[in-house]
Predicted model as a PDB file, atoms N, CA, C, CB and O in Angstrom, pLDDT in the B-factor column:
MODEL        1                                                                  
ATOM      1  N   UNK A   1     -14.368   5.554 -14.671  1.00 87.00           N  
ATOM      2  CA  UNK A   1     -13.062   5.783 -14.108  1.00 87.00           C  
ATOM      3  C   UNK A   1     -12.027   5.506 -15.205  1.00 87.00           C  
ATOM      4  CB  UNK A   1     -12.825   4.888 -12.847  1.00 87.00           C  
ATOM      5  O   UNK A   1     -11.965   4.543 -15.969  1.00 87.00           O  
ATOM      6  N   UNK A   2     -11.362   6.400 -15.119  1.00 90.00           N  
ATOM      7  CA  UNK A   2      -9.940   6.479 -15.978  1.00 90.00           C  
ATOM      8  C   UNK A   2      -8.767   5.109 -15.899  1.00 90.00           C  
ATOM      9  CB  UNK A   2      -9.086   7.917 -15.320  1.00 90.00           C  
ATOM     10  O   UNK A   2      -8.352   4.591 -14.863  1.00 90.00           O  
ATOM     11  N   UNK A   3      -8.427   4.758 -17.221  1.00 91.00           N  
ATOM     12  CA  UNK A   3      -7.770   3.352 -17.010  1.00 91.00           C  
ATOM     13  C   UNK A   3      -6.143   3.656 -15.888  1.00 91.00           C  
ATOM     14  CB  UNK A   3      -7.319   2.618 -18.946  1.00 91.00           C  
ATOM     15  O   UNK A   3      -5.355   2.881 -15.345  1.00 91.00           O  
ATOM     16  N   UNK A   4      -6.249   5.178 -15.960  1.00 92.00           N  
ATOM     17  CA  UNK A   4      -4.737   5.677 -15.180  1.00 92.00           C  
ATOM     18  C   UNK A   4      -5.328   5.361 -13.547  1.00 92.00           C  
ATOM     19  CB  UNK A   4      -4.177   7.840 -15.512  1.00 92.00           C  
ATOM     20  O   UNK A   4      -4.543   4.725 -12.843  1.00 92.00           O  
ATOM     21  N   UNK A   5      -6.237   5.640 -13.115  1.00 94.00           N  
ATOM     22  CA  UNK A   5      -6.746   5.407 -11.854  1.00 94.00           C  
ATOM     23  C   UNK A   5      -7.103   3.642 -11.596  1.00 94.00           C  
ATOM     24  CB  UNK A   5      -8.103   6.415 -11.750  1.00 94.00           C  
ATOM     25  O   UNK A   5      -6.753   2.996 -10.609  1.00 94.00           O  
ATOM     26  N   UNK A   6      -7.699   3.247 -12.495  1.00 94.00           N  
ATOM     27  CA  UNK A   6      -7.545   1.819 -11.737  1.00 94.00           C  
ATOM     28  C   UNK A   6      -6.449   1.257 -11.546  1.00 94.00           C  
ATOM     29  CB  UNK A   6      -8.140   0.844 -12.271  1.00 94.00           C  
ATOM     30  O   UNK A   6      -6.083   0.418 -10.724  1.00 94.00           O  
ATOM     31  N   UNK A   7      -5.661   2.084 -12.841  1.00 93.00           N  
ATOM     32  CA  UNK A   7      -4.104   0.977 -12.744  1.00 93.00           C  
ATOM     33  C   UNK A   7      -3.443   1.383 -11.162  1.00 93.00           C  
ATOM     34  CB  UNK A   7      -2.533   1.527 -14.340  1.00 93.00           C  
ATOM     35  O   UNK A   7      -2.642   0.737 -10.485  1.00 93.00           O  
ATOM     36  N   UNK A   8      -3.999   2.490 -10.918  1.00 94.00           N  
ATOM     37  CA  UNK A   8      -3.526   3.571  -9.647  1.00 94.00           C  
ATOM     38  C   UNK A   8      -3.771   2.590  -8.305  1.00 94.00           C  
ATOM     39  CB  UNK A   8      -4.696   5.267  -9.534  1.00 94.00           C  
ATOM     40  O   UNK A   8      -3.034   1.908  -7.593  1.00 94.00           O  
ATOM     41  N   UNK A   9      -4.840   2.814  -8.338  1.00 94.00           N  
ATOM     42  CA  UNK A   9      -5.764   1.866  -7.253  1.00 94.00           C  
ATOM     43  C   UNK A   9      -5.213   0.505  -7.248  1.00 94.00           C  
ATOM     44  CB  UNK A   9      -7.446   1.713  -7.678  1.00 94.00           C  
ATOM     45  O   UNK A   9      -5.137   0.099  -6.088  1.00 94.00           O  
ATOM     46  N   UNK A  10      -4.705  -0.553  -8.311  1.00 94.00           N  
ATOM     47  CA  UNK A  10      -4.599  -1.705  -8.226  1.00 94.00           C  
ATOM     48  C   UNK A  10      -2.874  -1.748  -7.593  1.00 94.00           C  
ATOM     49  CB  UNK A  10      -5.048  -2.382  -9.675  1.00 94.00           C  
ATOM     50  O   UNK A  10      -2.260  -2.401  -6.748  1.00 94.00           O  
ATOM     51  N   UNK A  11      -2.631  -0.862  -8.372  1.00 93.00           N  
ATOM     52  CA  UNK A  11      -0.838  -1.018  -8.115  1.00 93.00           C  
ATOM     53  C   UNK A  11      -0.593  -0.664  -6.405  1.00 93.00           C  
ATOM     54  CB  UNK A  11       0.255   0.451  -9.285  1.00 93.00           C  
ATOM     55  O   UNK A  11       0.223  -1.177  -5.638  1.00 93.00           O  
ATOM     56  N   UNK A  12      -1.515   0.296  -6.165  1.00 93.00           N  
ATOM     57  CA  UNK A  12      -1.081   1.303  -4.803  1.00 93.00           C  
ATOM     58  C   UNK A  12      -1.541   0.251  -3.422  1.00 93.00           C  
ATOM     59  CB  UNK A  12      -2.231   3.158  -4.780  1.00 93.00           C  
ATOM     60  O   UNK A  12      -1.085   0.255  -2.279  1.00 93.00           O  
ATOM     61  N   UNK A  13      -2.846  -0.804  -4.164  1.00 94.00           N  
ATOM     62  CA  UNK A  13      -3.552  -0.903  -2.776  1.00 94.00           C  
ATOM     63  C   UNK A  13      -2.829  -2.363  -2.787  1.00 94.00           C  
ATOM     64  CB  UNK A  13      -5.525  -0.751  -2.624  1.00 94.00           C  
ATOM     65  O   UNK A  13      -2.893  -2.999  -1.735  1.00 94.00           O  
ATOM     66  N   UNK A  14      -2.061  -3.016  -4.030  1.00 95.00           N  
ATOM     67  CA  UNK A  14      -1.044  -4.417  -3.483  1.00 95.00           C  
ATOM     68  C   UNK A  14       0.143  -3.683  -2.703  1.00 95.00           C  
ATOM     69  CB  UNK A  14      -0.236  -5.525  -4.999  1.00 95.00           C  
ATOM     70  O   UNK A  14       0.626  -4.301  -1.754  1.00 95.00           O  
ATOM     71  N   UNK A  15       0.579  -2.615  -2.966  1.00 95.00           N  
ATOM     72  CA  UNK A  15       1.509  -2.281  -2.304  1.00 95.00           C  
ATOM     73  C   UNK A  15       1.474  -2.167  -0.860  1.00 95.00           C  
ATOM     74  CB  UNK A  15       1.819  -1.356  -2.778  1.00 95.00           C  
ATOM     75  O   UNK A  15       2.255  -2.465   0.044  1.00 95.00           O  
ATOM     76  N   UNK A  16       0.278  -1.622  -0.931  1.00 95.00           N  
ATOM     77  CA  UNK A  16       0.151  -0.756   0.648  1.00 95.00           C  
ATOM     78  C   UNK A  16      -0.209  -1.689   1.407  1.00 95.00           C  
ATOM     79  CB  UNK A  16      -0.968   0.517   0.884  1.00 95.00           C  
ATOM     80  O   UNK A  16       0.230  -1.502   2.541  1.00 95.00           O  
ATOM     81  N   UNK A  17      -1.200  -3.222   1.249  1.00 96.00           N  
ATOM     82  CA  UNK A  17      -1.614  -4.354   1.799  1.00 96.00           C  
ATOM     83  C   UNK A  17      -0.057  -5.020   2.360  1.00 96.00           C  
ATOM     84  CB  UNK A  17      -2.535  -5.272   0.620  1.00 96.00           C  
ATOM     85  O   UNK A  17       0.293  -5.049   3.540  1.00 96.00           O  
ATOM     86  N   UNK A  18       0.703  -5.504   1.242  1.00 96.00           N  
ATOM     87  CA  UNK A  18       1.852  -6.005   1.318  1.00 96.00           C  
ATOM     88  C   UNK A  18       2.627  -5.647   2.066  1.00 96.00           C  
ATOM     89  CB  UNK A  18       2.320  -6.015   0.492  1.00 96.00           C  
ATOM     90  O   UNK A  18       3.268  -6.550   2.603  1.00 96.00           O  
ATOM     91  N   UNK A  19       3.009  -3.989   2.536  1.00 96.00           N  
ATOM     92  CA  UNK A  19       3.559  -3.250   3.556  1.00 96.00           C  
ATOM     93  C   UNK A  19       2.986  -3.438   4.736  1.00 96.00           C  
ATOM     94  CB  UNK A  19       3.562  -2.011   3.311  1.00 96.00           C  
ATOM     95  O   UNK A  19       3.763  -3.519   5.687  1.00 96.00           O  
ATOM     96  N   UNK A  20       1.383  -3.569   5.039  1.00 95.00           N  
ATOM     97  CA  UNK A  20       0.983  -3.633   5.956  1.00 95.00           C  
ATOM     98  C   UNK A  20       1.496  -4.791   6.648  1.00 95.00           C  
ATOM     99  CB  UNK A  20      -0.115  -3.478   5.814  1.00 95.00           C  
ATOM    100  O   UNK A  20       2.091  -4.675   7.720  1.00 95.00           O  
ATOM    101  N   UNK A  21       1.233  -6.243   5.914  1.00 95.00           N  
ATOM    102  CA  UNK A  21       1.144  -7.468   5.979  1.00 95.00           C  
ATOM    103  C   UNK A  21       2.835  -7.599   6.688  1.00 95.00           C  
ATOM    104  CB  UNK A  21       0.680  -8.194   4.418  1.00 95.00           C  
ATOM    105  O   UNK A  21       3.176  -7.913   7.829  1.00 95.00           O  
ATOM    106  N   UNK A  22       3.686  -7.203   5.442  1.00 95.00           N  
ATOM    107  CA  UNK A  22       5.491  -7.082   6.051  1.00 95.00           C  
ATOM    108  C   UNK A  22       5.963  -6.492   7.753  1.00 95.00           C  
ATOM    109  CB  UNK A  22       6.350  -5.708   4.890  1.00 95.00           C  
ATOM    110  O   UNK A  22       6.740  -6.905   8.615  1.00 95.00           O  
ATOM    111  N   UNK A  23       4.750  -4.999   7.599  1.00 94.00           N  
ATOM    112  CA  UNK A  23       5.378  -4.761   9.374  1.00 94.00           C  
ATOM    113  C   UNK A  23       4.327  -5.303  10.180  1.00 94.00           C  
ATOM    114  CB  UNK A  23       5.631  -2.952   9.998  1.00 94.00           C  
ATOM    115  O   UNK A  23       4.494  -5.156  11.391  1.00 94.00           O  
ATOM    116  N   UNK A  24       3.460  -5.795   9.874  1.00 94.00           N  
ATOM    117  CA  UNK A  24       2.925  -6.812  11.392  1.00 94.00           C  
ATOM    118  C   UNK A  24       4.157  -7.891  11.230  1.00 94.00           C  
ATOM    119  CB  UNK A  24       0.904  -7.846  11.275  1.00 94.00           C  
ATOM    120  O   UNK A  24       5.140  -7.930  11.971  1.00 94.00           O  
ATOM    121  N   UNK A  25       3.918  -8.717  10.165  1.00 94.00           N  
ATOM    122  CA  UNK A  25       5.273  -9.559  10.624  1.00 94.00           C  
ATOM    123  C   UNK A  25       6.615  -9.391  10.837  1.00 94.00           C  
ATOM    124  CB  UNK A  25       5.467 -10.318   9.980  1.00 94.00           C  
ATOM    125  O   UNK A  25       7.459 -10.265  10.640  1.00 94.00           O  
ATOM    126  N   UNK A  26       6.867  -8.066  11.314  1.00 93.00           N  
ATOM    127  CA  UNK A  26       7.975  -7.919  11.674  1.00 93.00           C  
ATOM    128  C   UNK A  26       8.123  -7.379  12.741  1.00 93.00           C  
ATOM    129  CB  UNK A  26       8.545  -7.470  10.966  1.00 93.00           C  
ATOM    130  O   UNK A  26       9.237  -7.204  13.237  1.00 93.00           O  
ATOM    131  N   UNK A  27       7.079  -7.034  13.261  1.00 92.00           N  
ATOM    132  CA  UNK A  27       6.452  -6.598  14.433  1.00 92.00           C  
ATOM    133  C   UNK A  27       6.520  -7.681  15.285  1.00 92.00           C  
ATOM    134  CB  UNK A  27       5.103  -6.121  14.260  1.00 92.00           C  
ATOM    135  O   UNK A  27       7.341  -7.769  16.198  1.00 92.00           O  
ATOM    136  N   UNK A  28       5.679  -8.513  15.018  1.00 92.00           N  
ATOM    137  CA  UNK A  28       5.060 -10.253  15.806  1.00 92.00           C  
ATOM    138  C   UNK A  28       5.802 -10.497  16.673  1.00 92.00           C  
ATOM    139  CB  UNK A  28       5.075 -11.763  14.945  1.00 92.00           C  
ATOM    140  O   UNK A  28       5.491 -11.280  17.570  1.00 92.00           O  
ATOM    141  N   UNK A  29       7.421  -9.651  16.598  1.00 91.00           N  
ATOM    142  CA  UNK A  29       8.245 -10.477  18.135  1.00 91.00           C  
ATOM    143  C   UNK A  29       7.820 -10.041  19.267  1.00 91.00           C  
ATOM    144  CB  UNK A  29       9.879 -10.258  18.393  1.00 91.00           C  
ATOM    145  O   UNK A  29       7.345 -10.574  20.270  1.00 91.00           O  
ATOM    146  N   UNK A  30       8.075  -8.938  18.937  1.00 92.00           N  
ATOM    147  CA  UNK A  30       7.490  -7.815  19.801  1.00 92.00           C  
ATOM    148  C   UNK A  30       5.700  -7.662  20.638  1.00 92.00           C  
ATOM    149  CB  UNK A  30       7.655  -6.645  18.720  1.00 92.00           C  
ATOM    150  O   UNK A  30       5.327  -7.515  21.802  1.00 92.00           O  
ATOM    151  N   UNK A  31       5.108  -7.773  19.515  1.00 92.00           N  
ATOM    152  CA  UNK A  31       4.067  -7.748  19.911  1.00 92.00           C  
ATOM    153  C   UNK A  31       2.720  -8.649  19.039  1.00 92.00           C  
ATOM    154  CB  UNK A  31       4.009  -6.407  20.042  1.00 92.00           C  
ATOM    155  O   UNK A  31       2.495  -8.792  17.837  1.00 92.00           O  
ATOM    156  N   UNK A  32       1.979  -9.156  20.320  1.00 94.00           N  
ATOM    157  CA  UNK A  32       1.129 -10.177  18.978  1.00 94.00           C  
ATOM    158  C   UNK A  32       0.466  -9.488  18.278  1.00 94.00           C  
ATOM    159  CB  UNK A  32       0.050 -11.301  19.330  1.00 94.00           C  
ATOM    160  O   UNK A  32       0.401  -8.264  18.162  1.00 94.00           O  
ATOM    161  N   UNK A  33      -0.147 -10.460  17.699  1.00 93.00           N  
ATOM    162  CA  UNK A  33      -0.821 -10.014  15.851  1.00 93.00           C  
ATOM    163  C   UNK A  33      -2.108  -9.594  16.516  1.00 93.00           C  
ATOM    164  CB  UNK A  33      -1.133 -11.635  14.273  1.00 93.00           C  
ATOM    165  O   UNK A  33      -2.490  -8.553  15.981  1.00 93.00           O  
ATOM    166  N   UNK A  34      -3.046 -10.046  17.605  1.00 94.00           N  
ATOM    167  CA  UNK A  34      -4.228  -9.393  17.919  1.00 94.00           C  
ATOM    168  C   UNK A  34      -4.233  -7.855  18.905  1.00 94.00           C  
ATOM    169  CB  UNK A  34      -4.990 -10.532  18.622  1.00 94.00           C  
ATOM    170  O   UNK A  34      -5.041  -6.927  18.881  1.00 94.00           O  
ATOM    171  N   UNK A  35      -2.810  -8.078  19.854  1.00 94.00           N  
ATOM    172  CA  UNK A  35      -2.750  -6.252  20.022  1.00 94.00           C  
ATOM    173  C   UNK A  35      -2.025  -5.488  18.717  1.00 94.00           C  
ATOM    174  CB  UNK A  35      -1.644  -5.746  21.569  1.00 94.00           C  
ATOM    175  O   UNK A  35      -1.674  -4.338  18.982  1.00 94.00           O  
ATOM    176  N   UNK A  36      -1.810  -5.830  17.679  1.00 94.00           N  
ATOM    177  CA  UNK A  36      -1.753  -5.097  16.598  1.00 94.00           C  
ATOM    178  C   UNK A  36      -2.061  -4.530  16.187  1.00 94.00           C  
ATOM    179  CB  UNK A  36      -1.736  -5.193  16.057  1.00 94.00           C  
ATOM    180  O   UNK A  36      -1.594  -3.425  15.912  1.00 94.00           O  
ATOM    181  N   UNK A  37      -3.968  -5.446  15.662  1.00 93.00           N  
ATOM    182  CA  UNK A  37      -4.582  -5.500  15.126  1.00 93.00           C  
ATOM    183  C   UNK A  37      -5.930  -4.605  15.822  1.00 93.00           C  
ATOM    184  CB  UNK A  37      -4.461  -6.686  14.808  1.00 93.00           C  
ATOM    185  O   UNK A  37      -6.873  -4.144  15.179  1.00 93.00           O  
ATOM    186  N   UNK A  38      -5.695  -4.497  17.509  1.00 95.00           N  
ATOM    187  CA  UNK A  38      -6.444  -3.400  17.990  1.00 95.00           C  
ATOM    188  C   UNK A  38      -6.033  -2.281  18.033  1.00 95.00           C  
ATOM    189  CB  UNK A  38      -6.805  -3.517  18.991  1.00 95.00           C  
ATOM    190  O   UNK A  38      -6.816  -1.371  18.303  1.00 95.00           O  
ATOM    191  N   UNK A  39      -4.953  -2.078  17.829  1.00 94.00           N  
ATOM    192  CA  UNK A  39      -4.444  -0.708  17.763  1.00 94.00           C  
ATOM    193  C   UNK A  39      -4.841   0.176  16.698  1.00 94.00           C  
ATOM    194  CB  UNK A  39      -3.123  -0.740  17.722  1.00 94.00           C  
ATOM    195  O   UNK A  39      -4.786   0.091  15.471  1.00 94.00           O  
ATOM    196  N   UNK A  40      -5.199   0.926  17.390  1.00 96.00           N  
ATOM    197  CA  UNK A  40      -5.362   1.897  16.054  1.00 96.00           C  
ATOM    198  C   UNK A  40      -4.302   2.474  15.360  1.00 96.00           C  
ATOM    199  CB  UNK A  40      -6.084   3.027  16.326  1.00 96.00           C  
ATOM    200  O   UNK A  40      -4.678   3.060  14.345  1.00 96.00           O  
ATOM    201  N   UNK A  41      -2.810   2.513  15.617  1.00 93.00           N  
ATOM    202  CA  UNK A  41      -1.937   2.708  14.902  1.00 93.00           C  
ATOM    203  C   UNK A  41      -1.812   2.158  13.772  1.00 93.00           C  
ATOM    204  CB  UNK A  41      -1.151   2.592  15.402  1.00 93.00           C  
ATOM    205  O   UNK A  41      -1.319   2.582  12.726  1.00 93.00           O  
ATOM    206  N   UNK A  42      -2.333   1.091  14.059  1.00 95.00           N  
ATOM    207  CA  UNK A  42      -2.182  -0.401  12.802  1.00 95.00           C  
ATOM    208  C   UNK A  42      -3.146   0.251  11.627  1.00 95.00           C  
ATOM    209  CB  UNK A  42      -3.075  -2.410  13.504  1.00 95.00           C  
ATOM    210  O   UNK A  42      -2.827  -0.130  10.501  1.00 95.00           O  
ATOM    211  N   UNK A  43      -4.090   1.021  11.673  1.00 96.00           N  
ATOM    212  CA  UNK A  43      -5.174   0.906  10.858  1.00 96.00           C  
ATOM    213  C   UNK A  43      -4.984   2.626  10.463  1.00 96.00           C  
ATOM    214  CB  UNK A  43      -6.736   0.250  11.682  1.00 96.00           C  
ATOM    215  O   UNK A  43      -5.595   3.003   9.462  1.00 96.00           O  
ATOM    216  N   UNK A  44      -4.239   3.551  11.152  1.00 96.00           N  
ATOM    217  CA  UNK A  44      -3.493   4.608  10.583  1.00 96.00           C  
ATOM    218  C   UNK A  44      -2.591   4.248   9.464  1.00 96.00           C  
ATOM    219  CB  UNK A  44      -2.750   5.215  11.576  1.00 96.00           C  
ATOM    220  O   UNK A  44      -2.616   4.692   8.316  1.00 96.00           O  
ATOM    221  N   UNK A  45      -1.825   3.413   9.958  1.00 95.00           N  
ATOM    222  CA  UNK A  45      -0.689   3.215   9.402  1.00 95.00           C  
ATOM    223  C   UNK A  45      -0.701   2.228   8.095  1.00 95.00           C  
ATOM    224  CB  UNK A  45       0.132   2.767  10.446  1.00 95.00           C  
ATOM    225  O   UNK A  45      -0.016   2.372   7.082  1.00 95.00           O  
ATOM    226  N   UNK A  46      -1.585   1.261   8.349  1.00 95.00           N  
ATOM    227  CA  UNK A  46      -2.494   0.684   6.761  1.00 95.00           C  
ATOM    228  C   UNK A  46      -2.718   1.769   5.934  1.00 95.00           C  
ATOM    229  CB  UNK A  46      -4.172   0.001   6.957  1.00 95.00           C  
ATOM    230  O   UNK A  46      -2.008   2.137   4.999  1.00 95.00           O  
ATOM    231  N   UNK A  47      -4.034   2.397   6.445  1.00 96.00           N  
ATOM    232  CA  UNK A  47      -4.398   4.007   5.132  1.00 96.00           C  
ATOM    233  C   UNK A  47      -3.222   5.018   4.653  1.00 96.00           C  
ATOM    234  CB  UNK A  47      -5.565   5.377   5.964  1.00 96.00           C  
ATOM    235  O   UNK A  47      -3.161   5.604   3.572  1.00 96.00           O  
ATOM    236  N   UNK A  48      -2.195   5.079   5.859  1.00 97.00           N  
ATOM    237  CA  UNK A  48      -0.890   6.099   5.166  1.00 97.00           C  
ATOM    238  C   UNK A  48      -0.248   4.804   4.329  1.00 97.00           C  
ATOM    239  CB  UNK A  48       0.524   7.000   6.592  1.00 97.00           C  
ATOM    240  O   UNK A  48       0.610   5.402   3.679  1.00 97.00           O  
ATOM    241  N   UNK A  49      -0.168   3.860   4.067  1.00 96.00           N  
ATOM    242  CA  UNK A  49       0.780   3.133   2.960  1.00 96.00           C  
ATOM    243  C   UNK A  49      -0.245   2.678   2.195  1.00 96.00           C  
ATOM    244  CB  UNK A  49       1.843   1.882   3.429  1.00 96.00           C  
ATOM    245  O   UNK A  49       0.266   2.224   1.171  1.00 96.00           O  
ATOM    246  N   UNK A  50      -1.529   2.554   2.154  1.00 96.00           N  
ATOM    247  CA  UNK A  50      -2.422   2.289   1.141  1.00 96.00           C  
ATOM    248  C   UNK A  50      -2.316   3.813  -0.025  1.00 96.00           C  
ATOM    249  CB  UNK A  50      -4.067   1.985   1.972  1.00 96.00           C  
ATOM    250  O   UNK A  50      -2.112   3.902  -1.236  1.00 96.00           O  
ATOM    251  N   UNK A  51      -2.537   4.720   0.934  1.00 96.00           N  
ATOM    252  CA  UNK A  51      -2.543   6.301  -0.300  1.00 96.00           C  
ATOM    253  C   UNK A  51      -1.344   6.290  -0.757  1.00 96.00           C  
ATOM    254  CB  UNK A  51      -2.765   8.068   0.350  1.00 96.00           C  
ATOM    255  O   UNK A  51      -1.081   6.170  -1.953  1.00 96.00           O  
ATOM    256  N   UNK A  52      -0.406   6.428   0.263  1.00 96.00           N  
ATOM    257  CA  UNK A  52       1.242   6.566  -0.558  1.00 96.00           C  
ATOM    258  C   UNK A  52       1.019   5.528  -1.416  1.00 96.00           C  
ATOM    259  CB  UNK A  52       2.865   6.275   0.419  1.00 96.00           C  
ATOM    260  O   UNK A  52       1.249   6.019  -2.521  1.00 96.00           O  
ATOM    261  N   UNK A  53       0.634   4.114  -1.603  1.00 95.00           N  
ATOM    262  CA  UNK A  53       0.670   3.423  -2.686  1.00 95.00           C  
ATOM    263  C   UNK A  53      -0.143   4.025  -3.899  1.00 95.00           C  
ATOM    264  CB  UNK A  53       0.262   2.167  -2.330  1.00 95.00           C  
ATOM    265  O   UNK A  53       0.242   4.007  -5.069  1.00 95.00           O  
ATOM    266  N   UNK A  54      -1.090   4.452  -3.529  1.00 95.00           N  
ATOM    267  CA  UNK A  54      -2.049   4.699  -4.866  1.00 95.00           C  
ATOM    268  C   UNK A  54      -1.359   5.871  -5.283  1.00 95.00           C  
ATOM    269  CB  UNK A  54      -3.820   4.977  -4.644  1.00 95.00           C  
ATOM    270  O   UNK A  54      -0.758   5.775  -6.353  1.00 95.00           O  
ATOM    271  N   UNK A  55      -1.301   7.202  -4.540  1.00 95.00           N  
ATOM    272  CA  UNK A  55      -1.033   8.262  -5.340  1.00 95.00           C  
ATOM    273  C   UNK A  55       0.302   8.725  -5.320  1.00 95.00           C  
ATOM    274  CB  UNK A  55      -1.831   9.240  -5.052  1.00 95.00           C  
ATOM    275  O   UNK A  55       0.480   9.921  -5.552  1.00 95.00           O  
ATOM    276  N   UNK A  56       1.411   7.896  -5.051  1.00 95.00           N  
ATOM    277  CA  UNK A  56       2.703   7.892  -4.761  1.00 95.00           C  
ATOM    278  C   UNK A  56       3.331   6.812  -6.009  1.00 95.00           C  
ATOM    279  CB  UNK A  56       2.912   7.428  -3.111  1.00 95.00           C  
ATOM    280  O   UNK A  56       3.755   7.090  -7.130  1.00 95.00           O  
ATOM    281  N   UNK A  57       3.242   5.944  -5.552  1.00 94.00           N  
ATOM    282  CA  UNK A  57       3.733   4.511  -6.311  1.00 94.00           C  
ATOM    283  C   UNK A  57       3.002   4.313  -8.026  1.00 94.00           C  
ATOM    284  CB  UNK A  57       3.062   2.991  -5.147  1.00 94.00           C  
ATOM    285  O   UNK A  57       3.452   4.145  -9.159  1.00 94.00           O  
ATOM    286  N   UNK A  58       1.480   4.469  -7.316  1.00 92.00           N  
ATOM    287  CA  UNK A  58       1.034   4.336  -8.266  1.00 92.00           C  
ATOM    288  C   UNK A  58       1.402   5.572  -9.837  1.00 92.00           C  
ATOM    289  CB  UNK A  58      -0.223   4.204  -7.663  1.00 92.00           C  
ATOM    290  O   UNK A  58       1.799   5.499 -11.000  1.00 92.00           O  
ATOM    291  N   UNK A  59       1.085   6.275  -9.153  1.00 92.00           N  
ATOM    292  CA  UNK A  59       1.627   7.324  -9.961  1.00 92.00           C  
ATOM    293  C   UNK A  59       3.176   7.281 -10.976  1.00 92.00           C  
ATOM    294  CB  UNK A  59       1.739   8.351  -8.911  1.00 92.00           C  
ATOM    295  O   UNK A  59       3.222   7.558 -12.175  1.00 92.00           O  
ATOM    296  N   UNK A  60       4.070   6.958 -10.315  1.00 93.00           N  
ATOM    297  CA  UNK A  60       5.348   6.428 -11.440  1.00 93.00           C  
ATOM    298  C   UNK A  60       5.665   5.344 -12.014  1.00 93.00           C  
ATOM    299  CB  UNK A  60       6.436   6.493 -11.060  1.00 93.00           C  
ATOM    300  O   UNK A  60       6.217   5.137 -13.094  1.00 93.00           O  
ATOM    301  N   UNK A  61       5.140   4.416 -10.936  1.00 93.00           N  
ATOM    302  CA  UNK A  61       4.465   2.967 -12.127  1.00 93.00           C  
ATOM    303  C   UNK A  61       3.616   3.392 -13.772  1.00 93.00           C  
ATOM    304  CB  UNK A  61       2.857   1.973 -11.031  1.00 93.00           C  
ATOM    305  O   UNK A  61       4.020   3.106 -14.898  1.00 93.00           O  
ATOM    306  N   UNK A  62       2.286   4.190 -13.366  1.00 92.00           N  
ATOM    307  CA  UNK A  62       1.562   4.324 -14.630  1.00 92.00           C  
ATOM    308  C   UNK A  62       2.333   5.557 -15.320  1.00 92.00           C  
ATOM    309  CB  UNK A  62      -0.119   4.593 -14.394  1.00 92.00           C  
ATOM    310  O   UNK A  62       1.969   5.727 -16.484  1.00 92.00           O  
ATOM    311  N   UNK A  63       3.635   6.745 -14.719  1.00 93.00           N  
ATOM    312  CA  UNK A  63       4.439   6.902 -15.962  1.00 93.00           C  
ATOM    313  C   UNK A  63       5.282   6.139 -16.855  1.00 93.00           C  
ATOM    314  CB  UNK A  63       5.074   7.596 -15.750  1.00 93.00           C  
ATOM    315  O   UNK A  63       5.416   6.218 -18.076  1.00 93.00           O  
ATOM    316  N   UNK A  64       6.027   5.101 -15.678  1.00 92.00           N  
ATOM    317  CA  UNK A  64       6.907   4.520 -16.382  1.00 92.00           C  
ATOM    318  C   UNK A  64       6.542   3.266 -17.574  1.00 92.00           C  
ATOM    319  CB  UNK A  64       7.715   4.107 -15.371  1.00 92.00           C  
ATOM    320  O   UNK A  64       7.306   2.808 -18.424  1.00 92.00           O  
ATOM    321  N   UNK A  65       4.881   2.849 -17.261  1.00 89.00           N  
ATOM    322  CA  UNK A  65       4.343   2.242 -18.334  1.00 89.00           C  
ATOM    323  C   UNK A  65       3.983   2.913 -19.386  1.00 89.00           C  
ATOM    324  CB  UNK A  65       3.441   1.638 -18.038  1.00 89.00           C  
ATOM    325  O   UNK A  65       3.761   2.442 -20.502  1.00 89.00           O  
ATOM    326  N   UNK A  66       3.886   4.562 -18.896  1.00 90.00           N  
ATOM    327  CA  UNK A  66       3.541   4.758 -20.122  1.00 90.00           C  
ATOM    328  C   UNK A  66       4.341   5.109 -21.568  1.00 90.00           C  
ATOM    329  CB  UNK A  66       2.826   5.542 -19.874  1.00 90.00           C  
ATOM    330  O   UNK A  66       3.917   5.089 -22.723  1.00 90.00           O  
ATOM    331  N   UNK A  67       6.116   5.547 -20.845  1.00 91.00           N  
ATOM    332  CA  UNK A  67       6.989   5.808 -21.739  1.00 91.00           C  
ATOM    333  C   UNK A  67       7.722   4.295 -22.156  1.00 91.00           C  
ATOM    334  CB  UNK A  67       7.940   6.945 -21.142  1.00 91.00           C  
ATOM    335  O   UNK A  67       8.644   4.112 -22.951  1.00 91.00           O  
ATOM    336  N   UNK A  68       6.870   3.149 -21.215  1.00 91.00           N  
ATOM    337  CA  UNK A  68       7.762   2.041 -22.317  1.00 91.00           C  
ATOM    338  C   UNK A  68       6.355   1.504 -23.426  1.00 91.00           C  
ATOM    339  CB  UNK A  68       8.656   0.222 -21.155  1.00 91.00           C  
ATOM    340  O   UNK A  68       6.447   0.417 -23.996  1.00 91.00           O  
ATOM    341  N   UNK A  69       5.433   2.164 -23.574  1.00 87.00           N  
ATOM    342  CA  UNK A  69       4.459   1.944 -24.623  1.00 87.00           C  
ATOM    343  C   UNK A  69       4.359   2.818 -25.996  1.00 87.00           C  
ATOM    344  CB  UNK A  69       3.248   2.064 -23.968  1.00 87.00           C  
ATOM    345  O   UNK A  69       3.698   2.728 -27.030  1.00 87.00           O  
ATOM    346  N   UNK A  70       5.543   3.887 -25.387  1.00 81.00           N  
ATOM    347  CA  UNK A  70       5.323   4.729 -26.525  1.00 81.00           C  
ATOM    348  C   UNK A  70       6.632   4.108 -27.975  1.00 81.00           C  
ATOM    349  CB  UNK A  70       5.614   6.597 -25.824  1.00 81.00           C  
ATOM    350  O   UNK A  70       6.653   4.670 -29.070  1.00 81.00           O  
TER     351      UNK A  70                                                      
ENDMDL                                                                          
END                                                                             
């Protein structure tokens, strides 16, 4: 695997965890953390901010490292 893809994978999947992690707890008033956590929205909505992290985020992160290396 290409060092552009792990950096991809590492950058995208703290992001997308961290997002996840942010709207349950912001959720929690509303609703507890174990009907959350059965919902399957919750676990849609993890994988759509896990990819947008990798091939979204990740993606202009590993440009913008790459024009401050040049």
């Amino acid at each position: 695997m290409s060092e552009r893809w792990k950096y991809q994978i590492k950058m995208g999947s703290i992001w997308g965890l961290f997002m996840t992690v942010f709207n349950v707890l912001f959720d929690i008033k509303d609703t507890p953390l174990a009907a959350q956590v059965a919902a399957p929205a919750f676990y849609f909505k993890a994988l759509a901010y896990i990819l947008v992290g990798v091939f979204v985020l990740g993606y202009y992160t590993w440009k913008s490292k790459q024009k401050q290396n040049l």
